[in-house]
C-alpha positions as CSV (number, residue, x, y, z in Angstrom):
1,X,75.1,99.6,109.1
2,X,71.4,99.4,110.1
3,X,68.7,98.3,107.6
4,X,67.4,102.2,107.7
5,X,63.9,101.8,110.4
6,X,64.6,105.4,111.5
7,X,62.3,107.6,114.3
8,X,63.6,110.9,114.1
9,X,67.3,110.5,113.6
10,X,67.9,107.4,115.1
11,X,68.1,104.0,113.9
12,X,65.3,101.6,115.6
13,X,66.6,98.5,114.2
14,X,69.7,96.6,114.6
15,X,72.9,96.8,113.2
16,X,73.4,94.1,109.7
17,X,76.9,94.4,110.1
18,X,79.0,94.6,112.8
19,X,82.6,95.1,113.2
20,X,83.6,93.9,117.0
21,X,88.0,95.1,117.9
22,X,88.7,93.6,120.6
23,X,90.9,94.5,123.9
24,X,91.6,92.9,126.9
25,X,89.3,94.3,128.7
26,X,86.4,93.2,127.1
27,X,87.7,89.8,124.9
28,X,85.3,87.3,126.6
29,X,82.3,89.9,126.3
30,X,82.8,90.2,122.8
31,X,83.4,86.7,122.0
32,X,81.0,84.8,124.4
33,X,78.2,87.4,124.9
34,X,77.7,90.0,122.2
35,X,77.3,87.1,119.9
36,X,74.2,85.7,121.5
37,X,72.6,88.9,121.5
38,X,73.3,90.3,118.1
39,X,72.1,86.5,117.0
40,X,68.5,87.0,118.6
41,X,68.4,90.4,117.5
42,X,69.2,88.9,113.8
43,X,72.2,90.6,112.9
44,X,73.7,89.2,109.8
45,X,77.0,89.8,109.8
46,X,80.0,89.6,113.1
47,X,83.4,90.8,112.5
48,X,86.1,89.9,115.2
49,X,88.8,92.2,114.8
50,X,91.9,91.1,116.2
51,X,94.7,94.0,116.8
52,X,97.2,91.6,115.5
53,X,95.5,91.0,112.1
54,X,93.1,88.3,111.6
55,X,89.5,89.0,110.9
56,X,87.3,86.3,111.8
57,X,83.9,86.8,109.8
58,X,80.6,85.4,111.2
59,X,77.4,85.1,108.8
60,X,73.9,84.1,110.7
61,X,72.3,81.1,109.2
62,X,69.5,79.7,109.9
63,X,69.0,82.0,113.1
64,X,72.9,81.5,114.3
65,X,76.3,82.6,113.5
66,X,78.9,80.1,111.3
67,X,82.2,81.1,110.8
68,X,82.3,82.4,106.7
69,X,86.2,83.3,106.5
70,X,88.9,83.5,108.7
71,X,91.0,86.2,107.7
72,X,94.7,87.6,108.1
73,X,95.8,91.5,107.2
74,X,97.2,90.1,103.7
75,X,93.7,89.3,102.6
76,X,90.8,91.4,101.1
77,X,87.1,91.6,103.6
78,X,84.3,91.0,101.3
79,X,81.0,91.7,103.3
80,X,78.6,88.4,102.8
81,X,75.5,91.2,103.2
82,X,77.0,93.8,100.9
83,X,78.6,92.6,97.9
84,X,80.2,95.7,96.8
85,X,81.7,96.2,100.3
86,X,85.0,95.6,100.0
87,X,88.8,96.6,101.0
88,X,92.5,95.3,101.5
89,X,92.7,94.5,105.2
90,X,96.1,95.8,105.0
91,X,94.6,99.0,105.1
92,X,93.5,98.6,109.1
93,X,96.3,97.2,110.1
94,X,99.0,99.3,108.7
C-alpha cells in the first residue's frame, strides 16, 4: 500500500504498509536488514509473518520501528495506519 505518488503506472514512493512472510532462506534479511531500509525510507508499518502463526507488528516512531502488537493466528490484525483495515488472522493461517 503506497501513499499513491504515481508516474505513469507505477508507484514512486514507498510502501506505508508492509507485510514481510518469512522463509528460511531469507529470515535474517528480513529481520535484520529490510527493517533499516524501509525505516529510512519512512515506511510506517512492518509486518513479520511467521508461517507458524504469529504476527509481529512494527509501527515507526519517531523515525524508527517499535514493536505495536505481537500477534498469534487466534487474534484479529488491526493496521495502526488504516483503521478500517482489519481481519481474523485465522484467515492466513488456515
Amino acid at each position: 500500500m503506497c501513499d499513491g505518488k504515481t508516474r505513469g503506472e507505477k508507484y514512486i514512493s514507498a510502501p506505508v504498509v508492509i507485510f514481510e512472510v518469512l522463509s528460511k532462506a531469507t529470515t535474517s534479511n528480513d529481520l535484520f536488514v529490510k527493517p533499516l531500509i524501509y525505516e529510512k525510507f519512512g515506511v510506517r508499518e512492518y509486518n513479520i509473518v511467521h508461517q507458524g502463526g504469529k504476527v509481529i507488528q512494527y509501527s515507526l516512531i519517531d523515525g524508527s520501528y517499535d514493536v505495536t502488537s505481537n500477534l498469534t493466528q487466534n487474534d484479529e490484525y488491526t493496521s495502526v495506519v488504516f483503521n478500517d483495515l482489519k481481519f481474523p488472522l485465522s484467515n492466513i493461517f488456515d
